[in-house]
VEXKOLZA-349973 format. One record per residue (C-alpha): residue number from 0; residue in three letters; x, y, z. Coordinates in steps of 0.02 Angstrom, whole numbers, plus 50000, padded with zeros to 5 digits. Layout:
BEGIN
pos NUM&code Ala&xx X&yy Y&zz Z $
...
# end
This chain:
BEGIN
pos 0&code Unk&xx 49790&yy 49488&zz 49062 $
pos 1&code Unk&xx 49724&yy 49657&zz 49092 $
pos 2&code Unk&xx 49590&yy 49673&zz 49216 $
pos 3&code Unk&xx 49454&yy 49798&zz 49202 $
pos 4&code Unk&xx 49306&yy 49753&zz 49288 $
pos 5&code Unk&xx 49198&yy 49608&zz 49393 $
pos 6&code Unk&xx 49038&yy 49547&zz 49362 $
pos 7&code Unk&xx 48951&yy 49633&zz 49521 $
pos 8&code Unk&xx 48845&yy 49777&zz 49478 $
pos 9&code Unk&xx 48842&yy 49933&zz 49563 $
pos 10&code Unk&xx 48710&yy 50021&zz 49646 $
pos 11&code Unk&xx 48807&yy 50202&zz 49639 $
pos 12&code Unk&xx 48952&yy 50279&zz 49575 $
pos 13&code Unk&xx 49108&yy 50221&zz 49686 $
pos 14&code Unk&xx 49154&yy 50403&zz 49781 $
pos 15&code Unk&xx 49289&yy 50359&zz 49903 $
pos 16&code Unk&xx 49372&yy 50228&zz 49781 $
pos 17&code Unk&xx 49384&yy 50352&zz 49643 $
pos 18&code Unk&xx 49448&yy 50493&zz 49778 $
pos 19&code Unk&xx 49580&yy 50357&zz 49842 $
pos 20&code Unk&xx 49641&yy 50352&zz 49676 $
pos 21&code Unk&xx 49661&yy 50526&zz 49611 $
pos 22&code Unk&xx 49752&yy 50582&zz 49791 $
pos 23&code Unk&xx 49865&yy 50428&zz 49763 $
pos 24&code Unk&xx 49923&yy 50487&zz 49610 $
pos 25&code Unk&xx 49935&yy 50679&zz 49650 $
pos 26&code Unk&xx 50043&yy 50644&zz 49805 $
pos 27&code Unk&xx 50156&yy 50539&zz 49683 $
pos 28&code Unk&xx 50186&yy 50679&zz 49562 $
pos 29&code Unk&xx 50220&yy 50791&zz 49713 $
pos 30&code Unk&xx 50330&yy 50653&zz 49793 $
pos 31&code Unk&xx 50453&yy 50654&zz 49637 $
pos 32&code Unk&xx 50435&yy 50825&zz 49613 $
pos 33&code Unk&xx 50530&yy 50853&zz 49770 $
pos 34&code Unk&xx 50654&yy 50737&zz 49719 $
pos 35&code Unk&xx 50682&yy 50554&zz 49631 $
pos 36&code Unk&xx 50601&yy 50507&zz 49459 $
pos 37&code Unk&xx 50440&yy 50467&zz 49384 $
pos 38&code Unk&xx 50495&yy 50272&zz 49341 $
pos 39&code Unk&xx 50572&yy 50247&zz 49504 $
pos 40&code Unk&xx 50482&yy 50358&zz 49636 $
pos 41&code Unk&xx 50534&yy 50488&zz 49750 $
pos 42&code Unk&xx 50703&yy 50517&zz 49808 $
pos 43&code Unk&xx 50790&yy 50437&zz 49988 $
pos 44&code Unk&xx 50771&yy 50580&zz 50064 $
pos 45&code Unk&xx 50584&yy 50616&zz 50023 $
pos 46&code Unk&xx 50558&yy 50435&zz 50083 $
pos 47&code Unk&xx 50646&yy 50448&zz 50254 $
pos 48&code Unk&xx 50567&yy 50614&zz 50273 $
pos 49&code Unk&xx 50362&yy 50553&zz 50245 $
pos 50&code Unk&xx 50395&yy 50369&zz 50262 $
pos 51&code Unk&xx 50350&yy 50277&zz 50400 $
pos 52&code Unk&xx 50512&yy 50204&zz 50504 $
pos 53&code Unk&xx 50486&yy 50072&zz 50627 $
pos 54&code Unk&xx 50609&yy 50103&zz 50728 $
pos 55&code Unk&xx 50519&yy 50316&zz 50757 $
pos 56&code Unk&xx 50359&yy 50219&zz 50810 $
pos 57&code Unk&xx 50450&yy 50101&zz 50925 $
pos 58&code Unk&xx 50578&yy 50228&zz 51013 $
pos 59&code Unk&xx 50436&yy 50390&zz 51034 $
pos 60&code Unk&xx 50523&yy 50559&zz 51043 $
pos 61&code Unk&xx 50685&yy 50472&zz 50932 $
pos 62&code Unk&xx 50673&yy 50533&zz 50742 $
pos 63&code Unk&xx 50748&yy 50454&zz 50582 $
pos 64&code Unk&xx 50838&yy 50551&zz 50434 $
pos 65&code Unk&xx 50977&yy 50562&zz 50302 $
pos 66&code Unk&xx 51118&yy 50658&zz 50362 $
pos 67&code Unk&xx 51200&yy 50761&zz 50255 $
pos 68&code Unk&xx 51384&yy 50703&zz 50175 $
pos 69&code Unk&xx 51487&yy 50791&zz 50292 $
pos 70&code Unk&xx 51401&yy 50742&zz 50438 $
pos 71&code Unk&xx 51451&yy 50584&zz 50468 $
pos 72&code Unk&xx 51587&yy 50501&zz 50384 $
pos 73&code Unk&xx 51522&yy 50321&zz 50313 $
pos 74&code Unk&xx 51346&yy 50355&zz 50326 $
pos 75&code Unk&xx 51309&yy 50464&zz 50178 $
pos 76&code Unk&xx 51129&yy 50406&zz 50094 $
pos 77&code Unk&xx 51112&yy 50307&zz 50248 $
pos 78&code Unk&xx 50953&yy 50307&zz 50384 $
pos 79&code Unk&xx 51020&yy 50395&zz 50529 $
pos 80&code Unk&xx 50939&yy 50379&zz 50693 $
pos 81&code Unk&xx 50946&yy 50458&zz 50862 $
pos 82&code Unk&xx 51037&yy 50449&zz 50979 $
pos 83&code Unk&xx 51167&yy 50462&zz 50840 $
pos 84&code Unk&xx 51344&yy 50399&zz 50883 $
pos 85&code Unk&xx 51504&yy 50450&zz 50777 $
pos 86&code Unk&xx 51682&yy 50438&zz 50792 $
pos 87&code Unk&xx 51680&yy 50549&zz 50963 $
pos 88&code Unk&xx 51546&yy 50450&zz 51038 $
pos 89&code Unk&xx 51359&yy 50530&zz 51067 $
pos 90&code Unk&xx 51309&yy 50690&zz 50966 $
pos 91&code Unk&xx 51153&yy 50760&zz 51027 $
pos 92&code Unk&xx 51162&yy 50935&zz 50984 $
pos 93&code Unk&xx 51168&yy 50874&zz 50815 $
pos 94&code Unk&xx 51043&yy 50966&zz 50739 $
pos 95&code Unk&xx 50896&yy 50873&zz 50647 $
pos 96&code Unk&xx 50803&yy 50952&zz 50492 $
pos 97&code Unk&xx 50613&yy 50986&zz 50514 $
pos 98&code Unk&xx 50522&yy 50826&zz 50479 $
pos 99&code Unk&xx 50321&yy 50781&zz 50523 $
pos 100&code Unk&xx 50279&yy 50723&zz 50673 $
pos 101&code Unk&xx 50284&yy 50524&zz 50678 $
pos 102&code Unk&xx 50108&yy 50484&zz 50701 $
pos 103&code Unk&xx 50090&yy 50595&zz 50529 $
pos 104&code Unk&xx 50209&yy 50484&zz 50444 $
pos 105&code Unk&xx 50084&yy 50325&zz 50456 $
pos 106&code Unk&xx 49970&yy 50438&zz 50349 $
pos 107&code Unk&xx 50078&yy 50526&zz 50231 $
pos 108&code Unk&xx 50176&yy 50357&zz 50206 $
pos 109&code Unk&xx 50013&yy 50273&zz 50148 $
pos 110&code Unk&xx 49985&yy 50398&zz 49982 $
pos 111&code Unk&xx 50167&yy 50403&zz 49926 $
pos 112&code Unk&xx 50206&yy 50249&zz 49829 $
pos 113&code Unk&xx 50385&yy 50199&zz 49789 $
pos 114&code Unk&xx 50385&yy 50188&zz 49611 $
pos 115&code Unk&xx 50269&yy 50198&zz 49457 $
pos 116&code Unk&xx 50256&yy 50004&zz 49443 $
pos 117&code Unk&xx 50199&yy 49983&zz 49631 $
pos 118&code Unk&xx 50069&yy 50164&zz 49602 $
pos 119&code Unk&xx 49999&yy 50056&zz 49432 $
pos 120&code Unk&xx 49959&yy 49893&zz 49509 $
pos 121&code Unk&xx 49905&yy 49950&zz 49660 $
pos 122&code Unk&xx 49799&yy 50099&zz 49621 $
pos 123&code Unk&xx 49721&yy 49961&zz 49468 $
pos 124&code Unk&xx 49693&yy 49832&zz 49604 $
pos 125&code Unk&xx 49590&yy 49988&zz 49703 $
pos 126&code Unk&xx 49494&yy 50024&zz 49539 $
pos 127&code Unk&xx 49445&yy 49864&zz 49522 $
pos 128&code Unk&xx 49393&yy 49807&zz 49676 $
pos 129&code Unk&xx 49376&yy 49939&zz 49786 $
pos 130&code Unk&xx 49198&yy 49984&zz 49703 $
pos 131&code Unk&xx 49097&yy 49825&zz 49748 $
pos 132&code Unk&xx 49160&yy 49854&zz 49946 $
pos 133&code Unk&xx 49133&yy 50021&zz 49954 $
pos 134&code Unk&xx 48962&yy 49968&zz 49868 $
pos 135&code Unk&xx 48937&yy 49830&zz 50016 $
pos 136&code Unk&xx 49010&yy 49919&zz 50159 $
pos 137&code Unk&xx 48963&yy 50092&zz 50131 $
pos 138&code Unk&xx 49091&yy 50262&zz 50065 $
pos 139&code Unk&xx 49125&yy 50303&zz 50279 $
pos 140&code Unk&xx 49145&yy 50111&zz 50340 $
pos 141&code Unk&xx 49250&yy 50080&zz 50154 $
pos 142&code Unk&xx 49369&yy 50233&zz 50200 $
pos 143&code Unk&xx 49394&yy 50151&zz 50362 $
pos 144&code Unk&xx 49429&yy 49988&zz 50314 $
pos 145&code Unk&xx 49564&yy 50047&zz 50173 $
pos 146&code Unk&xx 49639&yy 50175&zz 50338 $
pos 147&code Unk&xx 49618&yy 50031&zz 50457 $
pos 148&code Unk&xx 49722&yy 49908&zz 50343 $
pos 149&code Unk&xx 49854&yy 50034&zz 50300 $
pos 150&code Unk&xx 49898&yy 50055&zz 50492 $
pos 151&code Unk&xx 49862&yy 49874&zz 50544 $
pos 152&code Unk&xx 50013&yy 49825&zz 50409 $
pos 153&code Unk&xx 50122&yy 49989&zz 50493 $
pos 154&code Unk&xx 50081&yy 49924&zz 50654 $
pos 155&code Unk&xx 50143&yy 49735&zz 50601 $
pos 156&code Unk&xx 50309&yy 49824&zz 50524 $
pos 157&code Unk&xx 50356&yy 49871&zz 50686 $
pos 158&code Unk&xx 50295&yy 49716&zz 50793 $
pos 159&code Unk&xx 50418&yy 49618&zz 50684 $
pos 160&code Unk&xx 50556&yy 49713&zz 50668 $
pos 161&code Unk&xx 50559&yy 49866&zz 50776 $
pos 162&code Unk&xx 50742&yy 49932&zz 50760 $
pos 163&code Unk&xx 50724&yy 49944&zz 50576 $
pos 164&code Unk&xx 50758&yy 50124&zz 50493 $
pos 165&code Unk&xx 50713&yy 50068&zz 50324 $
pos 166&code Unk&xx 50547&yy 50192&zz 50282 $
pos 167&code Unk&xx 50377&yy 50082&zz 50233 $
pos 168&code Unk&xx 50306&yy 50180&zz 50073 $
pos 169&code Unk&xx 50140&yy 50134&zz 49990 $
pos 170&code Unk&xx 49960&yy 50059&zz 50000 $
pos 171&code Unk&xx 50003&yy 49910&zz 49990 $
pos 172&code Unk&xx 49937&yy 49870&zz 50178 $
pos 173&code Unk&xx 49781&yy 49968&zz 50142 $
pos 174&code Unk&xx 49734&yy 49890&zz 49962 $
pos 175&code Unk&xx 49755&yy 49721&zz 50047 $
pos 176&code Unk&xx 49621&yy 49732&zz 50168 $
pos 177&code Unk&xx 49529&yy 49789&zz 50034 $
pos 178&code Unk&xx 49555&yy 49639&zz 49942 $
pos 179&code Unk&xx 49520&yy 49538&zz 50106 $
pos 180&code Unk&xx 49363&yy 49606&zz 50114 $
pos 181&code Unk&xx 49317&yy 49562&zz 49956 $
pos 182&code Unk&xx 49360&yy 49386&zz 49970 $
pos 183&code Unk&xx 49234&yy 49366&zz 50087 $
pos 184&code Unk&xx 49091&yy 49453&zz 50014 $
pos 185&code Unk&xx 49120&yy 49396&zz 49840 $
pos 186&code Unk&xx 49214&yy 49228&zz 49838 $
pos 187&code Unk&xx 49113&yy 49163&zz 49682 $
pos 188&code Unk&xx 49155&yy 49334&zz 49575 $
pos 189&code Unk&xx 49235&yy 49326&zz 49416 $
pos 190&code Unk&xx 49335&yy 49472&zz 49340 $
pos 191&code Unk&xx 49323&yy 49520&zz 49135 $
pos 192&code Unk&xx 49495&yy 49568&zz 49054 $
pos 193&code Unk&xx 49585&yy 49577&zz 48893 $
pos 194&code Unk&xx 49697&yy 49444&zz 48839 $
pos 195&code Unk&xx 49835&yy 49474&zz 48708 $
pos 196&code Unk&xx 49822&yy 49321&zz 48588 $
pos 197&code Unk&xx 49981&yy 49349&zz 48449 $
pos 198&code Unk&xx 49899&yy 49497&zz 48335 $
pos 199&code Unk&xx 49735&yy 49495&zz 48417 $
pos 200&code Unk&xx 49657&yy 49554&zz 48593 $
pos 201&code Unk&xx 49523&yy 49429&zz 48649 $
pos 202&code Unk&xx 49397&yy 49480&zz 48827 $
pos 203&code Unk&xx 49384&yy 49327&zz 48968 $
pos 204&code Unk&xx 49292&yy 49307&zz 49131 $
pos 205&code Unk&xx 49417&yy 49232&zz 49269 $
pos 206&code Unk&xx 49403&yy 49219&zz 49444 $
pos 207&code Unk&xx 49427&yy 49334&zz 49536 $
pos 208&code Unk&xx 49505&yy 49233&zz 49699 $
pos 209&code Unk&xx 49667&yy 49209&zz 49532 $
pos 210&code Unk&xx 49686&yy 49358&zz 49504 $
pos 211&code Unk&xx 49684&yy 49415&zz 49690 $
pos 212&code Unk&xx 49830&yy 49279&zz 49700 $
pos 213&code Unk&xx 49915&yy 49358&zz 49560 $
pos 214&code Unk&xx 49921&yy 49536&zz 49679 $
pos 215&code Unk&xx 50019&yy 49435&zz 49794 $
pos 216&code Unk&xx 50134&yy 49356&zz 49666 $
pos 217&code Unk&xx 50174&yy 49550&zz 49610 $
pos 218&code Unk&xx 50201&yy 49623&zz 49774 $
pos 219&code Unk&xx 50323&yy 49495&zz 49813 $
pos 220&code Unk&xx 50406&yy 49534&zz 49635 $
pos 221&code Unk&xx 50423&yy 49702&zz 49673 $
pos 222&code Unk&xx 50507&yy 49678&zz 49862 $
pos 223&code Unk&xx 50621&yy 49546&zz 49785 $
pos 224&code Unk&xx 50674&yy 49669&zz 49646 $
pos 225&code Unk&xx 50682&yy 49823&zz 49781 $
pos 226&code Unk&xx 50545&yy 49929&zz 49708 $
pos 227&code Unk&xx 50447&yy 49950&zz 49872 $
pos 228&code Unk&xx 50550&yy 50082&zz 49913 $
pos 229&code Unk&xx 50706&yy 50177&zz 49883 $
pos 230&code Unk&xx 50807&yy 50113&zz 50017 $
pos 231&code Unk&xx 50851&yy 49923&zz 50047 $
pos 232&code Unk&xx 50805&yy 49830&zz 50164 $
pos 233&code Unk&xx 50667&yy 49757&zz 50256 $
pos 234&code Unk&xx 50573&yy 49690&zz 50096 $
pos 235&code Unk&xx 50525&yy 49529&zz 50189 $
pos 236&code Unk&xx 50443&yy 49611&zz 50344 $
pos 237&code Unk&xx 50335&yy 49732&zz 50192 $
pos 238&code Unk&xx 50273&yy 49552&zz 50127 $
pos 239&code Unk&xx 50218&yy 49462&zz 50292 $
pos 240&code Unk&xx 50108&yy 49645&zz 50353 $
pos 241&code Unk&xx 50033&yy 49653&zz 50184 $
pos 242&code Unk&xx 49976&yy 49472&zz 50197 $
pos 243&code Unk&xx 49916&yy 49525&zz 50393 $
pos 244&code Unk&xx 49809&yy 49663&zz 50325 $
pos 245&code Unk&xx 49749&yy 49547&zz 50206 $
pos 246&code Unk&xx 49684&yy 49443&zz 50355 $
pos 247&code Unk&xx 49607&yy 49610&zz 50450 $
pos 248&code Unk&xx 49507&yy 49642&zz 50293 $
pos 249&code Unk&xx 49433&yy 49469&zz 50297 $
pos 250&code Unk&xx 49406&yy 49465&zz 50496 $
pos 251&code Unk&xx 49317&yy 49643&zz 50500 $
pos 252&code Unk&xx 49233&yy 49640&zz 50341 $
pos 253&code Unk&xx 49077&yy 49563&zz 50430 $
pos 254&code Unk&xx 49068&yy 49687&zz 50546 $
pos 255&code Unk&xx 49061&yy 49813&zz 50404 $
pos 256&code Unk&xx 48945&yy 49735&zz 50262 $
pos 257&code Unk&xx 48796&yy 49813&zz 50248 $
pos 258&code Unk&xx 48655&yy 49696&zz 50266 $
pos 259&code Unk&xx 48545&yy 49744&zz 50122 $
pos 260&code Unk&xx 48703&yy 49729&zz 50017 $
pos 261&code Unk&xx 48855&yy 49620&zz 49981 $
pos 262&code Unk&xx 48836&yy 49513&zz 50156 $
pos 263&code Unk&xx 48936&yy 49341&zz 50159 $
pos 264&code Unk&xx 48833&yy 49231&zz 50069 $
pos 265&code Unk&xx 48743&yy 49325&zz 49961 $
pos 266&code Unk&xx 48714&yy 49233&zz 49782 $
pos 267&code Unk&xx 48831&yy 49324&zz 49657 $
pos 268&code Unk&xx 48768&yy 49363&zz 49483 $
pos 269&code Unk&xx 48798&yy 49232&zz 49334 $
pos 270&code Unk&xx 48981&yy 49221&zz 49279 $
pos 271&code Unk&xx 49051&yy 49336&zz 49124 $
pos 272&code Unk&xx 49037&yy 49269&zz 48974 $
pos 273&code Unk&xx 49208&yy 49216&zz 48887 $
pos 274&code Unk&xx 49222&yy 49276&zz 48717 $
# end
């Protein structure tokens, strides 16, 4: 099935969403541009240098990055952290390239997905359901909740595993509390798709709570078959924060909803017709 739309009408046109969207895919095209491919997403070294690494957040003043192949022996394409030890012990006048500042990397980290496949379902997940919360909530309180999720699944990467140097890429974290949000302000919603049927291409109305489970099923596809990023590792500990932003969006979500729009409990419109 390919979703397009749910059954909750708008009262205007869905600003921030549509914004998310278009600097998602800009910073993608400028991610591989700098290195790596359009099927398979930027380069190592573009990820280490605007991903978010745990172990940066949990060891302030220590930075991450991918030493060059003479460097070290053994550790060539390989997340290199300070203090760095080699064959003579300590080396810290090694010299470190120029890199942005760690608190910039839980930003910059959030835009750059890690490959086209991750970019496609995520950004269509946004487009689809990032319009009726930013409809409920408001374009400032909706831009915080998608920020707000985005760090609150950073900030669970490094709870769980702070040592790790593998860099977090992607809104994933963000577009789930998204989706936790709308959960809880539109449980009842139904979303209209196309269905391939052997020659033909036929529209149905299904809930939208399935195909929210379906998000899930994908993102755990793509960490199993290592396209959340370009370095290994860590996949598991991606998984758990996405499903802990899922849970902010659906705790703080009543704090945001307007309540002249889209509060818990408000009767939805009738289902789509299935045709």
């Amino acid at each position: 099935m390919f979703p397009l739309r749910d059954n909750i009408p708008l009262t205007r046109f869905p600003l921030v969403t549509a914004a998310l969207v278009a600097i998602n895919v800009v910073v993608y095209l400028l991610g591989i541009r700098h290195g790596g491919s359009f099927i398979q997403g930027p380069s190592t070294g573009v990820a280490v240098h605007y991903g978010a690494i745990p172990y940066e957040f949990a060891h302030p003043g220590r930075h991450c990055y991918l030493p060059p192949a003479d460097t070290l022996a053994g550790v060539h394409n390989t997340v290199a952290c300070q203090p760095l030890k080699g064959a003579s012990g300590l080396l810290p006048a090694l010299r470190l390239p120029a890199q942005p500042a760690t608190w910039e990397t839980a930003f910059t980290s959030m835009f750059l997905q890690a490959s086209l496949l991750e970019i496609f379902g995520n950004m269509l997940f946004l487009a689809i359901f990032g319009p009726t919360v930013e409809d409920s909530v408001g374009r400032g309180r909706f831009l915080a909740l998608y920020l707000l999720g985005g760090l609150v699944a950073l900030g669970a990467n490094v709870l769980i595993d702070p040592g790790s140097t593998v860099p977090t890429l992607g809104a994933s974290g963000a577009v789930a509390a998204v989706l936790g949000g709308y959960v809880v302000l539109h449980p009842r919603a139904r979303v209209l798709g196309l269905v391939p049927v052997i020659f033909a291409v036929t529209i149905v109305a299904v809930p939208a709570l399935a195909l929210l489970g379906f998000w899930f099923v994908m993102q755990l596809v793509f960490s199993v078959a290592g396209l959340a990023g370009p370095v290994a590792g860590g996949e598991g500990f991606a998984y758990v924060a996405q499903i802990v932003a899922f849970g902010f969006g659906m705790l703080v979500i009543r704090l945001l909803a307007r309540t002249d729009r889209g509060s818990p409990g408000t009767p939805e419109p009738p289902p789509l017709p299935v045709y």
